[in-house]
C-alpha positions as CSV (number, residue, x, y, z in Angstrom):
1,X,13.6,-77.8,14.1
2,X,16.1,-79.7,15.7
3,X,17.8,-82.7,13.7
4,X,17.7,-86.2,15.2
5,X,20.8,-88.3,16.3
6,X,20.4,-90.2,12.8
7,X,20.4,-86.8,11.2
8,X,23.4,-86.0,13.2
9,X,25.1,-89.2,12.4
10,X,24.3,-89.2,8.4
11,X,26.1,-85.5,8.3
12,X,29.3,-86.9,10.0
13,X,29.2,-89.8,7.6
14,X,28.5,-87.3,4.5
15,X,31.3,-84.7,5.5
16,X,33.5,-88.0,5.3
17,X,32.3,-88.7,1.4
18,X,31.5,-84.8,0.0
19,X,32.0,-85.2,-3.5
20,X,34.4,-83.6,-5.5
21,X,32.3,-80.1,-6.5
22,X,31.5,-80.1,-2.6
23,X,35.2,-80.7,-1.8
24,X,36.1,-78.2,-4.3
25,X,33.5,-75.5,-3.1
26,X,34.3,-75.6,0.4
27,X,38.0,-75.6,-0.3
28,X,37.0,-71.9,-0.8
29,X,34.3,-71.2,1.2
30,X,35.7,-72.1,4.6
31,X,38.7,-69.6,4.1
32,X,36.1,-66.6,3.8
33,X,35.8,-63.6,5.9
34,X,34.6,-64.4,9.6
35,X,31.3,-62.7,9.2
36,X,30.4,-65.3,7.1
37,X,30.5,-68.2,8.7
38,X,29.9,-71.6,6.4
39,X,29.0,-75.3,7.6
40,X,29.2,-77.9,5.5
41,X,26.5,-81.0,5.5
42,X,24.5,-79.1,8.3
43,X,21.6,-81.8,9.3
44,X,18.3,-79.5,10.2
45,X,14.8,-81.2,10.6
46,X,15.2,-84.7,8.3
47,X,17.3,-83.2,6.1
48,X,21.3,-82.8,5.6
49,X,22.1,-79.2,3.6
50,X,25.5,-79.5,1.2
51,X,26.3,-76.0,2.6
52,X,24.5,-73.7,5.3
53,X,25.0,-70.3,6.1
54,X,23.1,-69.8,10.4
55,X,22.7,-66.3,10.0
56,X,20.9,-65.9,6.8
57,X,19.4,-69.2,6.9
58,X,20.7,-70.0,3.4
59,X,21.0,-73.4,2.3
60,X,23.3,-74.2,-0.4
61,X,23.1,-77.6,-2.6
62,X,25.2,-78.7,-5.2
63,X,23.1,-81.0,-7.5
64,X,24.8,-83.2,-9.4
65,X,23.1,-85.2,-12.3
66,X,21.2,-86.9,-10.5
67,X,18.9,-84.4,-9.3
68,X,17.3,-84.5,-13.2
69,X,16.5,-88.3,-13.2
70,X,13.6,-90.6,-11.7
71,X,11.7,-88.8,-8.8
72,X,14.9,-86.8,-8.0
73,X,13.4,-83.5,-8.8
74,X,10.0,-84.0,-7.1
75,X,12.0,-85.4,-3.7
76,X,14.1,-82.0,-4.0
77,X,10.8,-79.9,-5.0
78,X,9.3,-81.4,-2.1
79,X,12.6,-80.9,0.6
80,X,12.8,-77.3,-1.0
81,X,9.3,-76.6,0.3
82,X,10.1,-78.0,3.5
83,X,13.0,-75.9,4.0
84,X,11.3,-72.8,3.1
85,X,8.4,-73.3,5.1
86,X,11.3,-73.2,8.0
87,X,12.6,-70.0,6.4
88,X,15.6,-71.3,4.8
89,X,15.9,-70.1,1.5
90,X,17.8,-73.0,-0.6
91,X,20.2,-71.5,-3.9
92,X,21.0,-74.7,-6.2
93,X,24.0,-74.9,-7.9
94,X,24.5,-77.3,-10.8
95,X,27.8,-79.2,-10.4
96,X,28.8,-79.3,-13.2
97,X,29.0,-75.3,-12.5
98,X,31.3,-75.7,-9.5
99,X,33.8,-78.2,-11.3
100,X,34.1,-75.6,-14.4
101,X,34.7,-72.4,-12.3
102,X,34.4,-73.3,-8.3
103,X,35.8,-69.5,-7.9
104,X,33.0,-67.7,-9.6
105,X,30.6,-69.9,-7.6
106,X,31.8,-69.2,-4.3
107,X,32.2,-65.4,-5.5
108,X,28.3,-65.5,-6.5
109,X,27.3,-67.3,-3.0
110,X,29.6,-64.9,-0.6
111,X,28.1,-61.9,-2.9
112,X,25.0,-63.4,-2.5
113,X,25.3,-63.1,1.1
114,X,26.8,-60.1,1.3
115,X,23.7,-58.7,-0.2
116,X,21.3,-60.1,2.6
């Protein structure tokens, strides 16, 4: 499930704008132990993953407020689906969770994976 050129292209552009729980998560993340290797908007199939994790096939999303408003959570419902049909599990993180604590949360994800 191979991305496209566009979904290559919108990654690059979306590494250049992360937001600011994205900044602040991967801040952490990208120092971790080499057996856990993290990359950051990873396009796969029409979609561009926050955070993606090869060898467990983890997605990781950080969903601002956005993600409770209009057809926001049917369009994630629908990508989540998509993903796990592909066996990717997603884990979504509110970000209002990451700007509090990002610490914890990247504790919970690299425990997370440790576990798998």
């Amino acid at each position: 499930m191979p991305a496209s050129n566009h979904g290559y292209r919108n990654a690059k552009r979306l590494r250049r704008k992360m937001s600011l729980p994205e900044v602040l998560l991967w801040q952490i993340l990208r120092k971790q132990p080499g057996y856990i290797k993290f990359r950051r908007q990873h396009p796969i199939g029409p979609y561009v993953l926050d955070f993606y994790v090869v060898e467990l096939k983890l997605g990781i999303e950080i969903d601002g407020a956005s993600h409770d408003m209009g057809d926001r959570p049917e369009h994630d419902d629908t990508r989540d689906r998509w993903l796990e049909s592909h066996g990717i599990t997603v884990m979504r993180i509110p970000a209002k969770e990451v700007l509090t604590d990002p610490n914890a949360v990247a504790d919970s994800i690299v425990r997370l994976c440790t576990e798998r």
